[in-house]
N, C-alpha and C positions, 0 to 999 in steps of 0.2 A: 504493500500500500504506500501511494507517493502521501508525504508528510509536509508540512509545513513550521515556518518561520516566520518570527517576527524580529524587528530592529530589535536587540538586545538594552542599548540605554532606553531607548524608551520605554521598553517594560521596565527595566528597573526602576526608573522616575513616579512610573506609574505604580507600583508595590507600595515604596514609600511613600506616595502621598497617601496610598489607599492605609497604611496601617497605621500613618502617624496621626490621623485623622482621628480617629475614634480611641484614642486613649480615654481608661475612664480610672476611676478614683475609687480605690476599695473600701468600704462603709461598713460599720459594725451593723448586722442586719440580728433579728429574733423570727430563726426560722421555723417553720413545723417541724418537728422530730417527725421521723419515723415511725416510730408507735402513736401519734398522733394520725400521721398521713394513714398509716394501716386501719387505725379504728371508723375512721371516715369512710375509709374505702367499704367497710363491708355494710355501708347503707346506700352505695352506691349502685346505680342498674341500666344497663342497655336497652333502650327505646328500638322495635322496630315497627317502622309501619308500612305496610302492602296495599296496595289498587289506589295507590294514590293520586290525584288527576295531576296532569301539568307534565312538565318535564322530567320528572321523578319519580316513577311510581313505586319504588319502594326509598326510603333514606332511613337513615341510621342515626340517633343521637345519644344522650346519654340525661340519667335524671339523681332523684334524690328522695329518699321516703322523708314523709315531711308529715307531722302532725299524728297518724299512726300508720300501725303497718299494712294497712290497705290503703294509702295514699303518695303519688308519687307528683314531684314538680318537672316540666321540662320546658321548652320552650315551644309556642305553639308553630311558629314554623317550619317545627318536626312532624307533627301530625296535623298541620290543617287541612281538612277536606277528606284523611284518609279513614274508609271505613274501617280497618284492621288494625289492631294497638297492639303491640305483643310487649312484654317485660320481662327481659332474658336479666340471669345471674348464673354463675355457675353450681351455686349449689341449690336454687331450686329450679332452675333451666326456665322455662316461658310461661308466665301466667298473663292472659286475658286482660287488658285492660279500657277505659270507658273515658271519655273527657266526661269533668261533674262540671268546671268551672274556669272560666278564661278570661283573662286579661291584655285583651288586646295592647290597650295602647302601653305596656312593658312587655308584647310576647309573650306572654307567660301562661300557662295550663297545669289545674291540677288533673291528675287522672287517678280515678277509683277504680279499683283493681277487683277481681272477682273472688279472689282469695287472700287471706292476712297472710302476709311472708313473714321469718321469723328477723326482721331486721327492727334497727334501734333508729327511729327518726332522729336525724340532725336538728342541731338547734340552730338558731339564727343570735347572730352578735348581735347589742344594742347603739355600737358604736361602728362608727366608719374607720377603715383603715388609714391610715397617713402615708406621703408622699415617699417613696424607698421599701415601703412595708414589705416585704417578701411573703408572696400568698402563696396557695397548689390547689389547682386545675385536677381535679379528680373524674376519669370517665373513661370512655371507651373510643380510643381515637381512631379514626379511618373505618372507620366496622368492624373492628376486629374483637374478635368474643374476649378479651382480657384485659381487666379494668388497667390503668395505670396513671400515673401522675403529674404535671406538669409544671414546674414553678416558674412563678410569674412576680413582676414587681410594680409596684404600684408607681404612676408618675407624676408628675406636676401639669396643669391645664384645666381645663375647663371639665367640671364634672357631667357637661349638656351634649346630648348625644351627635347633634346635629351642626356641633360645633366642632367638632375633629371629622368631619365629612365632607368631600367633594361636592360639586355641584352633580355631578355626574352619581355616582352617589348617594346621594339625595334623593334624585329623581330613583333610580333603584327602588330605593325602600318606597314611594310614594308608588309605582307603578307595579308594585305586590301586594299594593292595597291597605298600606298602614296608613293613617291619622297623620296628619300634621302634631297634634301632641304627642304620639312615636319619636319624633322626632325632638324634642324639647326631655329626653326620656333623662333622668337621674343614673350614670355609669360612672364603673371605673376603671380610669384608662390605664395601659395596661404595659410594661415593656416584658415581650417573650409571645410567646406562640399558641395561640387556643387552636390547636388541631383540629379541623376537619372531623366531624362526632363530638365534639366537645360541646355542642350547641346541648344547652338543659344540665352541664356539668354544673355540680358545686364550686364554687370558689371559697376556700376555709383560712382560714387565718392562724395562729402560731397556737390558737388554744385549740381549736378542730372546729370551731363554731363558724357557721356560713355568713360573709360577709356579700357575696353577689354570687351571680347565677352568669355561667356560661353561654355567651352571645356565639351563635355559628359565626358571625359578622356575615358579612357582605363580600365578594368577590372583589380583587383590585386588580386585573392585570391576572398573572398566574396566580399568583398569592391571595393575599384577602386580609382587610382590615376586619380585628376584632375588639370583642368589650366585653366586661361582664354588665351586667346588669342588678343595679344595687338592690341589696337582699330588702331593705324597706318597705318594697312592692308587694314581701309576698302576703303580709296583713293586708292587704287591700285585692289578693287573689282570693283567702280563707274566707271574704267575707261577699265575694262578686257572685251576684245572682246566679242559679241552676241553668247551663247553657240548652238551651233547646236545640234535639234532632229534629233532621230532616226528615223524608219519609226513606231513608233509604239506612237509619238506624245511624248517619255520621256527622259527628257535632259541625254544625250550621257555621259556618263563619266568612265574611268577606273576605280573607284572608287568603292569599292565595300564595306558596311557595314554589319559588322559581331561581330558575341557576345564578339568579344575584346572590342568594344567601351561601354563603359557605360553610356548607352542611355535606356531609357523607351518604353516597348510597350507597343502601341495605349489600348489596352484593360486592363493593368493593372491596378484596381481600388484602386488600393492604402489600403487595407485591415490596419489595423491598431488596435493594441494591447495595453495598458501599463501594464508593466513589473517591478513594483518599481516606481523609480519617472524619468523612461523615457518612453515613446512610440514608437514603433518601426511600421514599417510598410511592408508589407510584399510586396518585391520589384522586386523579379524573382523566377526560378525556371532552375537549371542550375544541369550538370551531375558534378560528380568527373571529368571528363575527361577536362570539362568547367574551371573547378578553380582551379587546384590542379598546370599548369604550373608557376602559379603567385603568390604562396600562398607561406607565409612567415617562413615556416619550411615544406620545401618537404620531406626533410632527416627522421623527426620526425614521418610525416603523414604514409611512405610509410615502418618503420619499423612495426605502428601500423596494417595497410593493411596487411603485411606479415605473422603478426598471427593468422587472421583469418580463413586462412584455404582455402580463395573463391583465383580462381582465376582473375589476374589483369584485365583481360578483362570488368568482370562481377563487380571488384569494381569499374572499370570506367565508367559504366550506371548505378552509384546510383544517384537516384533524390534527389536533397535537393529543399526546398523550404528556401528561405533567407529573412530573417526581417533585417531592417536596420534602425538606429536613425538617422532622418532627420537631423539634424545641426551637426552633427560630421561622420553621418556616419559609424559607430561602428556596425556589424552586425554578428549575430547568425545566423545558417543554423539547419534547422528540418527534418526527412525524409516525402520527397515530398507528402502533402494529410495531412500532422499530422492538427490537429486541437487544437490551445493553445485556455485555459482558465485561468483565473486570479481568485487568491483566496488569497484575504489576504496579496495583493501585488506583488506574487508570480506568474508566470505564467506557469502552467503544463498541462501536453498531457500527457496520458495514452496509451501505443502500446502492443501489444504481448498479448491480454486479459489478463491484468494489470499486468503483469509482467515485465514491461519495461516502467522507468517515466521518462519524461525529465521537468527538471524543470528551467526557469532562473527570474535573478534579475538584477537592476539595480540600481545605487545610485547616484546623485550628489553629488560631493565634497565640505562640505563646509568647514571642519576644515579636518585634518587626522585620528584625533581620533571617530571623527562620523563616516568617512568612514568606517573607522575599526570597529566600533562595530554594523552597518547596516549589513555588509558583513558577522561577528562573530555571527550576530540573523541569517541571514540566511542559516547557516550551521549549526546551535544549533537546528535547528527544524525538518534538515530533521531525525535527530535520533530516534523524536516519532515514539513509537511505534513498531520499530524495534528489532526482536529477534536478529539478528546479532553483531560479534561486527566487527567493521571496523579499520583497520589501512592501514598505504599510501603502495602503492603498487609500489617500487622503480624501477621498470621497465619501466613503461611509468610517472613517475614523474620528473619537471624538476629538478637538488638540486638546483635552482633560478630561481627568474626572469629574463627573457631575455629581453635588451633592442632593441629599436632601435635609431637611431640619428635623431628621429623627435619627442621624448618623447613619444613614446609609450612604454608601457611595457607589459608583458604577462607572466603568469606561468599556464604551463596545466600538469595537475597528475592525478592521480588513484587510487583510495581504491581498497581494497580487503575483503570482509568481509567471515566469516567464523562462523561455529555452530559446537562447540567442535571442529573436528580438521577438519571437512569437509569445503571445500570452496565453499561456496552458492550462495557469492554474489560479482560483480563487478561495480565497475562504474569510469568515465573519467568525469574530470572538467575540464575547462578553467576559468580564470578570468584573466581581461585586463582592463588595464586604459591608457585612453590618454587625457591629460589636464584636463580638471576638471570632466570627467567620469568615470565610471567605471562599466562590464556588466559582469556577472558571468553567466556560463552555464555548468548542468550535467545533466549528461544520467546512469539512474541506473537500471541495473540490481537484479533485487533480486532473480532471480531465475537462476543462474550461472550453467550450469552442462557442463562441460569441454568433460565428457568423452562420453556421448549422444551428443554431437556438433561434434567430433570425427568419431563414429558413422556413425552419417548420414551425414558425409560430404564425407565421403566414399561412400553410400548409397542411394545418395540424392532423387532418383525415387521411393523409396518403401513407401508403404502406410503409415506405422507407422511414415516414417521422412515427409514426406510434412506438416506437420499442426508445426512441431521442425524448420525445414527450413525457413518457411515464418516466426516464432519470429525471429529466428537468422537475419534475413536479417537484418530485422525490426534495432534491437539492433545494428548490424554493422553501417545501415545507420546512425544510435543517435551517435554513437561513432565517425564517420567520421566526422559526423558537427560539433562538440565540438568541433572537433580538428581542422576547417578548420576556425573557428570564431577567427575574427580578426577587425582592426581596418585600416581605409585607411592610405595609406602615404601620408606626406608632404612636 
């Protein structure tokens, strides 16, 4: 497989600025123990719900026995609209459950259950937590049958929901049918990662007691902004009138969930990679048309779109399949079907009978100077072996990294490689870091031919271009997920 290269000072300029960036300040934190996180855990239960309309017909969340043990809290757009509630644990495996009462405008659903399980309802805190607090995310992430726990840290800002929100965003939760008072919702924000399932999780604080409730959030690009949702609501769920069915036995509500919210389906098994010293897990499967309203450089993406040649219609049913690292959240998209394998840390997929490789890594930050030279080995390898020579292709190169004001950073660029004067080969990078991560991802070309892409895109129905077309896709869809991999907001 021909490999690629990039200018060597400039990735290294670029490491540095990416790790000197985000230094942060180690603070005396009062975290949950252990035996606190364990005692929580065993009131904790996996939501699944079946024939559900919309987009989704089955999703996956996570809840909490609340008040006794035939009552569970989750968020309602885990089960809005769906007739079938199921309530998985491992030790009493699926009991039946009923929406009694809902809380629209905080999301929030209790459901009474057909049978008392022998679990100890959680308590709710009297007190809000403070800015630094270190909470845990307790639930069932990706759909995977085995509870687990996530810590999270409380930040500084606005405790109003619709004030850490896009316009685009916004419009989201409004077009799923929430209230404008949804949007004025009492949260808190949040630095770390509410996994995908975690929507209806507890959020517990250092004594085990529930200070808010697990927001799926909202979709942002691959990623997805989240929040809990302050536990204060739930006195005003215990006491919200008996929701009326419809005639079809499924609690009634405007409320409609849709691939904005990021929430897990029922069947997603949680597939799982490591990439370097993270592991990602492969968490959806979503068109351009899906992520491209919320993604964090549209301007950039849809210049790249523009020279491919395809029309917009056709690049907004490209399938990505998306991996995502569970406790931050930071996530790569592949074209839909690719199959990664790990070699030597490495993780690559071969497409276009092997003329098209995508490769990514990842590194925990321990110093700046390791980041940088984990990052500098894995650009110094992919040149084995390659006739090409490569330098940056200052057309889709950023001249820096771009910030944003939750310390993420990102620089995404382009080689161009070339044999004598002929141009052979292309390829698109991303590399991002936020807090102490950092995920690098390319899609390379080595068999570039511009003027046969030209050709048969004029062409595209004649015998000679179909077997040119299906690479070209192939390589567009590589080049769109590089470009749409990002990291959540905070």
């Amino acid at each position: 497989m021909k490999n690629v290269s990039h200018t060597s000072p400039l990735w290294s300029l670029t490491l540095l600025v990416l790790c000197l960036a985000n230094r942060s300040v180690a603070t005396a934190q009062i975290d949950p123990t252990a035996a606190i996180i364990s005692a929580a855990a065993r009131s904790v239960v996996q939501i699944i719900t079946l024939d559900c309309p919309g987009l989704e017909p089955s999703r996956a969340g996570s809840g909490f026995i609340w008040t006794s043990a035939d009552h569970v809290v989750t968020d309602l757009h885990v089960v809005a609209g769906c007739p079938t509630i199921k309530v998985f644990s491992p030790s009493v495996k699926y009991v039946v459950g009923h929406v009694e009462r809902a809380l629209p405008d905080a999301d929030l659903v209790l459901i009474k259950l057909d049978k008392q399980i022998p679990f100890t309802p959680l308590t709710v805190s009297s007190s809000l937590p403070k800015a630094n607090d270190v909470l845990e995310a307790i639930g069932y992430y990706y759909g995977v049958s085995t509870v687990d726990n996530r810590p999270l840290k409380v930040t500084i800002g606005s405790p109003v929901l619709q004030d850490m929100l896009t316009d685009n965003l916004a419009q989201s939760i409004k077009n799923a049918g929430y209230s404008k008072k949804f949007l004025e919702l009492d949260i808190l924000r949040l630095d770390g990662n509410l996994t995908p399932g975690l929507s209806g999780a507890p959020v517990i604080d250092h004594s085990g007691k529930v200070v808010g409730i697990g927001s799926g959030g909202l979709e942002q690009g691959l990623s997805g902004i989240a929040w809990a949702t302050q536990a204060h609501y739930l006195a005003e769920l215990k006491t919200a009138p008996p929701l009326p069915l419809n005639s079809t036995g499924t609690a009634f509500t405007s409320v409609k969930s849709t691939k904005a919210f990021y929430s897990a389906s029922a069947e997603s098994g949680g597939t799982s990679i490591r990439c370097g010293d993270l592991s990602f897990v492969r968490s959806k499967s979503r068109t351009v048309k899906d992520l491209l309203p919320t993604h964090d450089d549209q301007i950039g993406f849809l210049q790249i779109a523009s020279t491919t040649g395809l029309k917009l219609d056709i690049i907004n049913e490209v399938a990505l399949d998306v991996y995502s690292e569970p406790s931050s959240g930071g996530s790569f998209a592949v074209p839909a079907g690719t199959t990664l394998a790990e070699t030597d840390g490495i993780c690559r997929a071969h497409l276009a009978n092997g003329k098209v490789e995508i490769q990514v890594f990842s590194a925990k930050r321990s110093t700046p100077f390791e980041l940088n030279n984990a990052f500098l080995a894995f650009e110094g390898q992919q040149t084995v072996g390659s006739p090409l020579q490569w330098g940056v292709d200052p057309s889709f190169t950023y001249p820096a990294p771009h910030p944003r004001s939750d310390g993420f950073l990102v620089f995404r660029k382009a080689a161009r490689g070339v044999s004598g004067y002929t141009w052979r080969g292309e390829a698109l990078e991303t590399i991002m870091e936020k807090g102490q991560q950092a995920i690098g991802i390319v899609v390379i070309n080595s068999d570039y031919n511009p003027p046969l892409y030209q050709q048969c895109l004029a062409s595209p129905q004649s015998e000679s271009c179909q077997g040119v077309m299906s690479d070209y896709r192939l390589w567009v869809a590589g080049g769109l997920g590089v470009h749409l991999s990002s990291f959540p907001q905070s």
